[in-house]
Structures are given as structure tokens and as C-alpha cells.
Backbone as ProteinMPNN parsed JSONL, in Angstrom:
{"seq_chain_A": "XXXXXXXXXXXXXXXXXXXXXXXXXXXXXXXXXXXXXXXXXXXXXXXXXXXXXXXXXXXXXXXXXXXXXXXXXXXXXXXXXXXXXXXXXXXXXXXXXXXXXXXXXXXXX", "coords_chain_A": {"N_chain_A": [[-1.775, 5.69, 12.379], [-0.626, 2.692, 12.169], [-1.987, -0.666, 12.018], [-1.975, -3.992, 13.747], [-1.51, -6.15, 11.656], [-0.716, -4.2, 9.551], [1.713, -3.361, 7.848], [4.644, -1.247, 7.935], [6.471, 0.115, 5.738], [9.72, 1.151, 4.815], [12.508, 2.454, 3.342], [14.799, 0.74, 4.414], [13.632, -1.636, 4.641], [11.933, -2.129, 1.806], [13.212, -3.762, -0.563], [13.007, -6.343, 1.084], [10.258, -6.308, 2.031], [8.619, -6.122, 0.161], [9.517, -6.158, -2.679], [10.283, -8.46, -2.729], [8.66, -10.316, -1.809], [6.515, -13.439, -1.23], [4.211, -12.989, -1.523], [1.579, -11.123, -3.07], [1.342, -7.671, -2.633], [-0.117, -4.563, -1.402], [0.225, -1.457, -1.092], [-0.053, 1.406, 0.395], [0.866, 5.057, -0.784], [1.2, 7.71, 1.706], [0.535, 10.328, 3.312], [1.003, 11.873, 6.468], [-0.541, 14.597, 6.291], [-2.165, 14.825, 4.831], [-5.717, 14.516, 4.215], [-7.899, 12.953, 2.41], [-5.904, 10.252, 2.66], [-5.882, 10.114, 5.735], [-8.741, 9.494, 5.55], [-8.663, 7.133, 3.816], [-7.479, 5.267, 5.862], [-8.438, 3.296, 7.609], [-10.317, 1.514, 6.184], [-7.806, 0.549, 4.244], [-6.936, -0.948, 6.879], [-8.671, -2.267, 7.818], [-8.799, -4.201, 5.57], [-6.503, -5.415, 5.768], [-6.552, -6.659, 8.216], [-8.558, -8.774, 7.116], [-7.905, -9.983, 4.73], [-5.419, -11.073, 5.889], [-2.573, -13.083, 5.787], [-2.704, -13.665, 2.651], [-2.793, -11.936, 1.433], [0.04, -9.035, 1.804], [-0.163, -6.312, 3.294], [0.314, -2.552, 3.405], [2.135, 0.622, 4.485], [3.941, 3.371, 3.364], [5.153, 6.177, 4.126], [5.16, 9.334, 2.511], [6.757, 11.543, 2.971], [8.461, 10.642, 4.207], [10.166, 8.645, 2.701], [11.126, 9.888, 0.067], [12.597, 8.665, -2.287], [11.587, 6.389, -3.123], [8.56, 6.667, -2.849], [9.092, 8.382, -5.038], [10.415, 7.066, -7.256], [8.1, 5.348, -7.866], [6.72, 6.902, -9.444], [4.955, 8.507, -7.68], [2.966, 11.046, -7.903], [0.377, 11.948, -6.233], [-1.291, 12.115, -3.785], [-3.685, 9.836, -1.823], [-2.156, 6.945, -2.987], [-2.428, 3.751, -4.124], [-1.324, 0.992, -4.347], [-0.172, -2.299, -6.552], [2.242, -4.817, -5.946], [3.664, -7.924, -7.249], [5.836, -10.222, -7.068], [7.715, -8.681, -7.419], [7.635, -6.937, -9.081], [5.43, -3.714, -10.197], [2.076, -3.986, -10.555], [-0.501, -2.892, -10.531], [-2.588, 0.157, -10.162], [-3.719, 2.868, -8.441], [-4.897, 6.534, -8.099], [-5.89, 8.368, -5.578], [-9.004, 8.674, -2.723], [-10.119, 5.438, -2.429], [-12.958, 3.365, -1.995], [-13.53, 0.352, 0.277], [-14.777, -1.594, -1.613], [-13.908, -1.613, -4.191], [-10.839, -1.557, -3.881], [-10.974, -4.213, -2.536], [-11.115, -5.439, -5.272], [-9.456, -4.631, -6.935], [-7.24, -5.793, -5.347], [-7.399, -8.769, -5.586], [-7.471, -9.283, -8.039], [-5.001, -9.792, -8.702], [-4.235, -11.372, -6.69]], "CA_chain_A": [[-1.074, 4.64, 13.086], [-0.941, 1.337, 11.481], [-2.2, -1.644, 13.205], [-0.601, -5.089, 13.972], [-1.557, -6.439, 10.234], [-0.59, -3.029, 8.477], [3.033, -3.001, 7.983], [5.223, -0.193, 7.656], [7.437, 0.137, 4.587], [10.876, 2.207, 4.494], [13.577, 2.058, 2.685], [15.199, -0.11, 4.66], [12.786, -3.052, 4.583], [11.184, -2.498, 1.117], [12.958, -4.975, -1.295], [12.86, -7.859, 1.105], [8.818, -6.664, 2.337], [7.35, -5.409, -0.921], [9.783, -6.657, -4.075], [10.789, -9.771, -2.244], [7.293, -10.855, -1.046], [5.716, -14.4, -2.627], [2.384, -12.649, -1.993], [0.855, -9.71, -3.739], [1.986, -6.404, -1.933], [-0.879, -4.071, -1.351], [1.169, -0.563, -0.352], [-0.534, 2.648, 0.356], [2.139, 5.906, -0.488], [0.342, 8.365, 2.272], [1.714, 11.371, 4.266], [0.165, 12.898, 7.461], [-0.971, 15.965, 6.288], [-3.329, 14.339, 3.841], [-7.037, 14.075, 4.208], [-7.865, 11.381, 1.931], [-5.284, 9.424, 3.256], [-6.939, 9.775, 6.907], [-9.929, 8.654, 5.037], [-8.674, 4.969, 3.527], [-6.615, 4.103, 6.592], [-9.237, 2.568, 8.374], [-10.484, 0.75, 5.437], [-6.381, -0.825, 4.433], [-6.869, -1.731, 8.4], [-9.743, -3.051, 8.014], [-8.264, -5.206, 4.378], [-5.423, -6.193, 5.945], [-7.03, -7.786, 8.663], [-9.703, -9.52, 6.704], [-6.893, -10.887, 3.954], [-3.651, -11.887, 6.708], [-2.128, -14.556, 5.153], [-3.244, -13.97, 1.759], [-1.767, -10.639, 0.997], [0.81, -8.024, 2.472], [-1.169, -4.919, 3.147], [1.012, -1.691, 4.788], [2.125, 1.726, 3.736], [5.214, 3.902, 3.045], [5.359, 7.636, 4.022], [5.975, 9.504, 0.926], [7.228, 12.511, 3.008], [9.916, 10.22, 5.191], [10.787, 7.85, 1.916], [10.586, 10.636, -1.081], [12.774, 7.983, -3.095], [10.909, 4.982, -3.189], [7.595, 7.429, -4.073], [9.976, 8.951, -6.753], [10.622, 6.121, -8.179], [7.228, 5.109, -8.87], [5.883, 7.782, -9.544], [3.504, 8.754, -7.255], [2.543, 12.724, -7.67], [-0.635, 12.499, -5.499], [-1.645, 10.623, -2.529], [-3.3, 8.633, -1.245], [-1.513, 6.486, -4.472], [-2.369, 2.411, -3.638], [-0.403, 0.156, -5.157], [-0.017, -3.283, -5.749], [3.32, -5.251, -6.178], [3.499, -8.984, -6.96], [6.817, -10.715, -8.128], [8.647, -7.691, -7.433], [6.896, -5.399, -9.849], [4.124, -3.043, -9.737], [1.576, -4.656, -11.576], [-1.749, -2.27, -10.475], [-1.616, 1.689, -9.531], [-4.634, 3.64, -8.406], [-4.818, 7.415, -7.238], [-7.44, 9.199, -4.832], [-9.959, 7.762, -2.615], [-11.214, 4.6, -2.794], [-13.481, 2.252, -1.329], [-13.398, -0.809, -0.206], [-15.201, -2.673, -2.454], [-12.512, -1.186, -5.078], [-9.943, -1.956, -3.318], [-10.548, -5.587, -2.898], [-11.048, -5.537, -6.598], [-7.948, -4.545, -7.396], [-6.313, -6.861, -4.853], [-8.044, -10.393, -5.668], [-7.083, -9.534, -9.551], [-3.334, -10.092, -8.334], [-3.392, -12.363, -5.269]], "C_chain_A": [[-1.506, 3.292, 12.508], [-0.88, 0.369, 12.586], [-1.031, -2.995, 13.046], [-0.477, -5.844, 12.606], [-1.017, -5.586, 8.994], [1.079, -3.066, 8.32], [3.704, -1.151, 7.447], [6.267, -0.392, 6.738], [8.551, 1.382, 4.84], [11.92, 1.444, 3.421], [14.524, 1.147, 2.81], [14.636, -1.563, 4.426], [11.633, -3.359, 3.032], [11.128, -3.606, 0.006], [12.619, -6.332, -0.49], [10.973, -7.888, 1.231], [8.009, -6.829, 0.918], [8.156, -6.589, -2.203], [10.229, -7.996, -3.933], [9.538, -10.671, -1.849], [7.096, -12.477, -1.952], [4.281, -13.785, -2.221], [2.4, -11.3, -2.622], [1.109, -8.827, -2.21], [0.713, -5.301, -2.243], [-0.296, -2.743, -0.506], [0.147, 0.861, -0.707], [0.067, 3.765, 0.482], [0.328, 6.865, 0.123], [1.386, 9.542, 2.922], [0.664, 11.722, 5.142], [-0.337, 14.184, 7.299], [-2.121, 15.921, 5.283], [-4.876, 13.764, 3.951], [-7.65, 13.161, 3.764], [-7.653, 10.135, 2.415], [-5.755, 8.851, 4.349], [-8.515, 9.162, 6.759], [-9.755, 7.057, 5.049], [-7.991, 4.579, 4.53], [-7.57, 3.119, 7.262], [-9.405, 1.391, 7.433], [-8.898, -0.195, 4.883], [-6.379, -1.466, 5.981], [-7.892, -2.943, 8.365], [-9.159, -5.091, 7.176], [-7.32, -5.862, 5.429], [-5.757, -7.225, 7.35], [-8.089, -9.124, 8.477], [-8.456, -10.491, 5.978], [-5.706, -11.351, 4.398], [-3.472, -13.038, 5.845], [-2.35, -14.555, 3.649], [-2.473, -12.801, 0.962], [-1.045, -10.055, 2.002], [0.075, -6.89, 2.083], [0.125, -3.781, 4.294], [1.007, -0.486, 3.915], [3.882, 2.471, 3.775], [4.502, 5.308, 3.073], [5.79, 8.173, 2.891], [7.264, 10.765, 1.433], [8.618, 11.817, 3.804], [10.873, 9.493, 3.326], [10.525, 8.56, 0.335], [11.356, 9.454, -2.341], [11.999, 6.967, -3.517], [9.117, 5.264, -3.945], [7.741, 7.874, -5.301], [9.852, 8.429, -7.754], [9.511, 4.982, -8.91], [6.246, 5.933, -9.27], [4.493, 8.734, -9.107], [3.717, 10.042, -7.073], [1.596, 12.939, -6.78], [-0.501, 11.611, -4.704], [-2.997, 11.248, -2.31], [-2.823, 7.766, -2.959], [-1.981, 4.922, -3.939], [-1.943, 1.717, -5.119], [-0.125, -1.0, -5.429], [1.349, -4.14, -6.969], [3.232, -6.721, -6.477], [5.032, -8.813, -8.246], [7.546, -9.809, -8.327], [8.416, -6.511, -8.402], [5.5, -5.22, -9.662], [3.085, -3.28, -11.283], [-0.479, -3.641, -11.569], [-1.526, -0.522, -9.842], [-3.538, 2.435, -9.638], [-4.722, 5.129, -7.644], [-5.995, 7.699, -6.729], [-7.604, 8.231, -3.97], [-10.896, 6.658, -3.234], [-12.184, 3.655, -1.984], [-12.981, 1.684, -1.229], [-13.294, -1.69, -0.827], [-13.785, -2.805, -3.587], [-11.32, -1.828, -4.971], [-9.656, -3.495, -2.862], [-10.602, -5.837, -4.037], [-9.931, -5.952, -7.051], [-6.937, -5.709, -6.688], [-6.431, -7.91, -5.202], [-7.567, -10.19, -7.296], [-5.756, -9.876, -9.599], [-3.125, -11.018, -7.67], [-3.594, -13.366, -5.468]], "O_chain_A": [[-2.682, 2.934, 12.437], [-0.195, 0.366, 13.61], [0.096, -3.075, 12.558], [0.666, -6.212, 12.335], [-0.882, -5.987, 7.838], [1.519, -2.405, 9.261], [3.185, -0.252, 6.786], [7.072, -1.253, 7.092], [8.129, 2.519, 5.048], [12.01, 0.315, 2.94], [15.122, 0.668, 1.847], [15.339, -2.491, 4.029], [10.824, -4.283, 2.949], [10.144, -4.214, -0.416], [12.096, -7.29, -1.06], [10.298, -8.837, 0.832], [7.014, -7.521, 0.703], [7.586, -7.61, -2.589], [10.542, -8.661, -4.921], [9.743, -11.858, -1.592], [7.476, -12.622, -3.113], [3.272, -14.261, -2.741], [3.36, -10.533, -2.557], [1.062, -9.259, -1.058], [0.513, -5.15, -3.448], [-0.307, -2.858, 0.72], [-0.261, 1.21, -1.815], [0.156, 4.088, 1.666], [-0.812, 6.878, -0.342], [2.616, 9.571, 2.972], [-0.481, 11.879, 4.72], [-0.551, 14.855, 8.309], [-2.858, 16.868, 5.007], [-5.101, 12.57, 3.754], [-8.086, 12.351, 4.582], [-8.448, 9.217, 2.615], [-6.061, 7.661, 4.424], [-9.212, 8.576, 7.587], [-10.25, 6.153, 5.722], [-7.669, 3.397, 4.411], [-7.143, 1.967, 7.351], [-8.804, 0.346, 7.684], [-8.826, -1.409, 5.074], [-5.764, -2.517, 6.159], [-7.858, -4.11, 8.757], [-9.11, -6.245, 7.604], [-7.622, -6.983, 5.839], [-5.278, -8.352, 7.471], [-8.354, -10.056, 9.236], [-8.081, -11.538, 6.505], [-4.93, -11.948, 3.652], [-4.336, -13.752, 5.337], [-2.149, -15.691, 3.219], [-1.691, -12.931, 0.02], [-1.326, -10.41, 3.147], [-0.253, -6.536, 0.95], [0.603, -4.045, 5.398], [0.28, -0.346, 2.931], [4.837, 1.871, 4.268], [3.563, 5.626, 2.343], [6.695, 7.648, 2.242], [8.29, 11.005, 0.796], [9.661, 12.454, 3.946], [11.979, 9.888, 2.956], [9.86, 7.956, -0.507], [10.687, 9.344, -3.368], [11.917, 6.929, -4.744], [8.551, 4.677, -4.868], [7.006, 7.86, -6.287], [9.421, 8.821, -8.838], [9.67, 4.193, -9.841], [5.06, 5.635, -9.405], [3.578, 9.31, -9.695], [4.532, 10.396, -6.221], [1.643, 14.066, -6.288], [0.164, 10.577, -4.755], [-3.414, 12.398, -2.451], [-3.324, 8.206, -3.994], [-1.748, 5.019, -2.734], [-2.153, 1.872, -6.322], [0.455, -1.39, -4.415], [1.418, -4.107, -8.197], [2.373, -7.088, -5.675], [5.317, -8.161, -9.251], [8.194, -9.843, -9.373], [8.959, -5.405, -8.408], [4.641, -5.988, -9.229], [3.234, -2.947, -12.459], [-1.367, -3.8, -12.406], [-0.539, -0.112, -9.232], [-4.296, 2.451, -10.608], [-4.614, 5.002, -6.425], [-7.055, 7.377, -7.266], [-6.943, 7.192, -3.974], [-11.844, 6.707, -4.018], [-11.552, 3.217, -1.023], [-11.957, 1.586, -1.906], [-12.368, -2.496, -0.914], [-12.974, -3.718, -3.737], [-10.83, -2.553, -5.837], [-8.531, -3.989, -2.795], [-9.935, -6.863, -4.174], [-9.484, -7.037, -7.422], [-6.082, -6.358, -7.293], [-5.314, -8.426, -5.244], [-7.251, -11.274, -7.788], [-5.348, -10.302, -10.679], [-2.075, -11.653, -7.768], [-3.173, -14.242, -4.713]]}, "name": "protein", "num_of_chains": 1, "seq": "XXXXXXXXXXXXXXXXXXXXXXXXXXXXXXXXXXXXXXXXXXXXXXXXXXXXXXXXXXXXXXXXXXXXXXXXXXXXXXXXXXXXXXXXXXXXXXXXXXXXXXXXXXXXX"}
């Protein structure tokens, strides 16, 4: 369950949230049946309330939105992702930390 900072991505809302954004897009493809996944949510909860305003932090089901995973290729999850300027400019699979994970974000935002 994503909190009040985490957004939810579908198909409906992804060019204006994700490829439309002026901030860096921080998207986690996840599915409920995924262990991992139940691992980093806490931690994107955590990000996305530390960085509000600074980045867009949320996630996209891969099993509701199989196009939008399709189309960038994500074979595994948890997949994190990050978008700026309407393209995907960073791509990491597995578990990761935190620390990692702001890494990757602050090299974009």
C-alpha cells in the first residue's frame, strides 16, 4: 500500500505523472506476489517522504500495467527506475538499499 507521497502509476496517468514530470521520476515496476518488492517498499516510502518536492517517487504494478513494463523492459522485479525529461535515464534490478537508491536519484534530480 503506497502512502500519501508514493504515487501510483497506470496507464492512465503515466505520460502526464512520469514522462511529463519537470522533476526526476523515481518509479518502482513491483507486483504483489514478490518478496523483494515487499522488502524496498518501506524504504521508496520512506525516500519519497524525505525528497517531496524534489522528486516524484511511486510505483506501477507490472501485473495490472504489463504494457508500460513491456515497454521498458523490465523482466524482473523489483526493477527501479528513474525518468527525467520524459526518458529513462537510470535502470536498476533486485534489491536495493537505501543508500543506493538515493545514489541513483541525486545523480538525476
Amino acid at each position: 500500500m503506497a502512502g500519501e507521497n508514493v504515487k501510483t502509476f497506470t496507464a492512465a496517468n503515466w505520460n502526464e505523472e512520469v514522462l511529463g514530470s519537470d522533476k526526476a521520476v523515481l518509479v518502482d515496476f513491483w507486483a504483489a506476489w514478490c518478496g523483494p518488492c515487499r522488502m524496498v517498499a518501506p524504504i521508496i516510502e520512506e525516500l519519497a517522504n524525505e525528497m517531496a518536492g524534489k522528486v516524484v517517487i511511486g510505483k506501477l504494478n507490472v501485473d495490472d500495467e504489463p504494457a508500460i513494463s513491456g515497454q521498458y523492459q523490465v523482466m524482473s522485479i523489483p526493477t527501479l527506475a528513474v525518468f527525467k525529461n520524459g526518458q529513462l535515464v537510470d535502470k536498476s534490478v533486485g534489491f536495493r538499499g537505501k543508500a543506493d537508491l538515493v545514489k541513483m536519484i541525486e545523480k538525476h534530480a
